[in-house]
C-alpha positions as CSV (number, residue, x, y, z in Angstrom):
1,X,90.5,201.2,21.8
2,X,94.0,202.8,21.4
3,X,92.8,205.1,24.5
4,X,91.8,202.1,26.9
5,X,95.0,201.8,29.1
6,X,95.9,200.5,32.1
7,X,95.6,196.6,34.1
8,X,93.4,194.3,34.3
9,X,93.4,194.2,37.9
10,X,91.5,197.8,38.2
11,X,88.9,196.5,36.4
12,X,85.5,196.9,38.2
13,X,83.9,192.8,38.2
14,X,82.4,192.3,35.1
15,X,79.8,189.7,35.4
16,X,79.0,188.4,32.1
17,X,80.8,190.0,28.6
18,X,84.6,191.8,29.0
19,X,86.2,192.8,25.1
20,X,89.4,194.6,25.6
21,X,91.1,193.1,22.2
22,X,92.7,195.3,20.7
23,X,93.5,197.5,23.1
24,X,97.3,197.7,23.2
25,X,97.7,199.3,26.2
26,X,96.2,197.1,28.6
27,X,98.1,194.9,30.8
28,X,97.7,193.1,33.8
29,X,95.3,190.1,34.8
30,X,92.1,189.9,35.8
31,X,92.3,189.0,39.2
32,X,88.9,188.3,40.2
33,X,86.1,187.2,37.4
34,X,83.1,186.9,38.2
35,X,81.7,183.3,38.1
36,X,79.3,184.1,35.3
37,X,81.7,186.1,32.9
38,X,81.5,184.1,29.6
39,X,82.4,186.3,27.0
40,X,86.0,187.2,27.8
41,X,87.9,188.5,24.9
42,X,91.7,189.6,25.4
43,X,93.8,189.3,22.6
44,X,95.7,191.7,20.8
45,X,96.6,193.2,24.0
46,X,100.0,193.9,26.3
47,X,99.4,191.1,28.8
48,X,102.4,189.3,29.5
49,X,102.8,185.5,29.6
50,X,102.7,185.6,33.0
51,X,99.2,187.7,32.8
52,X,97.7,185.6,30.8
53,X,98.9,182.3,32.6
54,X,97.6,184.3,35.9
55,X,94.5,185.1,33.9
56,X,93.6,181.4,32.9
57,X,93.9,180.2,36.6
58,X,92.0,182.8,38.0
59,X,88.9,182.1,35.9
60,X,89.5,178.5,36.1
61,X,89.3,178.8,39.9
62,X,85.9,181.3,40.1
63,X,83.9,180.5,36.8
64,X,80.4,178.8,37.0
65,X,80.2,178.4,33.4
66,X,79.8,175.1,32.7
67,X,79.6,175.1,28.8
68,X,79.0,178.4,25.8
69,X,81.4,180.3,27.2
70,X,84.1,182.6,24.6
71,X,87.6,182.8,25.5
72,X,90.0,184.6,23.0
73,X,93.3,185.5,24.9
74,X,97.0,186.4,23.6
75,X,98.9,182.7,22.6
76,X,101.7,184.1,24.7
77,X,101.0,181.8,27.9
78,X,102.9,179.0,28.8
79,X,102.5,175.4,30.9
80,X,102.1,176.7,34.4
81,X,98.4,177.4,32.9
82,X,97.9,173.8,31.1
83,X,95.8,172.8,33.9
84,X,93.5,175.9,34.4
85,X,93.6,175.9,30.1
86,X,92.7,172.0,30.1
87,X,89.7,172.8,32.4
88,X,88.7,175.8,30.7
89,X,88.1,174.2,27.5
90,X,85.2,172.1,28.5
91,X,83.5,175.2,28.9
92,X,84.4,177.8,26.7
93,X,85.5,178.0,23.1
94,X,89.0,179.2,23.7
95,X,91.1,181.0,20.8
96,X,94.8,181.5,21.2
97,X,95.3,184.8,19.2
98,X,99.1,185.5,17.7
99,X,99.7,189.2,18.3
């Protein structure tokens, strides 16, 4: 993964599994999920606080997944995402990751 680079936003809609843990190079938020990404893995990554924060309410606001879903993310984000993280965890399994 240590040659995966660049942001989220350039990303291509994934519609249903996205893994870019890992991948230190990656920054950005994903700026328009698709409503039936479930698997969403991005820890371990360069996202900022305010990507992942930016991350969590864009998903919040576009997913149809209304239970199963995986959400591992950097614990870096802070309480302007409480609300799109309180919704979120009805409906996916959602794993803060340090690092």
């Amino acid at each position: 993964c240590s040659l995966v680079t660049g942001t989220l936003a350039d990303l291509p809609r994934v519609t249903s599994y996205l893994n870019v843990a890992g991948c230190s190079l990656v920054t950005g938020t994903l700026a328009d999920p698709a409503p039936t990404l479930a698997s969403i893995y991005l820890h371990k990554t360069a996202m900022s606080s305010t990507d992942t924060d930016n991350t969590l309410i864009n998903l919040a606001a576009h997913t149809a997944v209304k239970s199963g879903g995986i959400l591992q993310i950097r614990k870096n984000r802070t309480p302007a995402s409480d609300a799109a993280f309180a919704y979120l965890s009805s409906r996916f399994a959602i794993t803060e990751v340090v690092g």
